[in-house]
N, C-alpha and C positions, 0 to 999 in steps of 0.2 A: 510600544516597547518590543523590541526587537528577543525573540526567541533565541535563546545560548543551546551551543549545536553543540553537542555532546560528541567527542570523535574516537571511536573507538581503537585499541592498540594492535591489533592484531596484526598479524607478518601476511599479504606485502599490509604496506601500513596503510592502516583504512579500515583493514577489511572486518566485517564484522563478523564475531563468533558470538555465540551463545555462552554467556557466562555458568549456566547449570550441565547443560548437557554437550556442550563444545562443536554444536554445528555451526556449519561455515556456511552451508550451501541454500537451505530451503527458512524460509521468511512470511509472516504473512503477516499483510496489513488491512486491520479491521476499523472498520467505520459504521459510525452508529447514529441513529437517525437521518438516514438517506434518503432523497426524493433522485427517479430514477424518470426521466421521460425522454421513450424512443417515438417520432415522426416515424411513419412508414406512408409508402405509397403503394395503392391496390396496385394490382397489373391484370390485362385484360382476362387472364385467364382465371382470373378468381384470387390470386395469390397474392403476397405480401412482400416488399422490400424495405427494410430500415433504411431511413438515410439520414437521419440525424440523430446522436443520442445524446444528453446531456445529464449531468451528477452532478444534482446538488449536497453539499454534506451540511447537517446541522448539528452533528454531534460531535461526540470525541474520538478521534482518531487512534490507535495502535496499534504498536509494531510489537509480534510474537513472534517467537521460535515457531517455526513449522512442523520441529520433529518433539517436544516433551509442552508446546505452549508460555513456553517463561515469557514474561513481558520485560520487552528491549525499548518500552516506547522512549524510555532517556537519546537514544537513537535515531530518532525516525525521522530528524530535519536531516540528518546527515546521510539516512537512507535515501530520502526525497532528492537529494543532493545529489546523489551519486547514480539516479535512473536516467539513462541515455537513450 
């Protein structure tokens, strides 16, 4: 079953505001129960390079205001959506 993407009204049209506190600009999306594993290769000098990372999610994913925390998660296909 396909997820209903929620599209926010905002001027130009898209764009999402915060319905509490009216920010347009700062976002955050929070994920919950994550498994996180980065590959690294030594290097001869002792030291460490990542070279692959990989994010698993197991949990519930949410989209919040960045400036007062309101949850926007009705949003966040349409956030996903629109990351270029």
């Amino acid at each position: 079953m396909k997820k209903k993407v929620q599209i926010p009204t905002g001027r130009p049209s898209g764009h999402l505001t915060c319905p509490v506190c009216g920010n347009t600009e700062d976002f955050i999306e929070l994920a919950q129960n994550v498994t996180v594993t980065t590959r690294y290769r030594q290097n001869v000098d002792g030291s460490f390079t990542p070279e692959e990372n990989e994010t698993d999610i197991h949990g519930e994913v949410r989209l919040l205001c960045g400036k007062c925390s309101a949850d926007m998660t009705g949003y966040h296909n349409h956030f996903l959506d629109m990351i270029f």
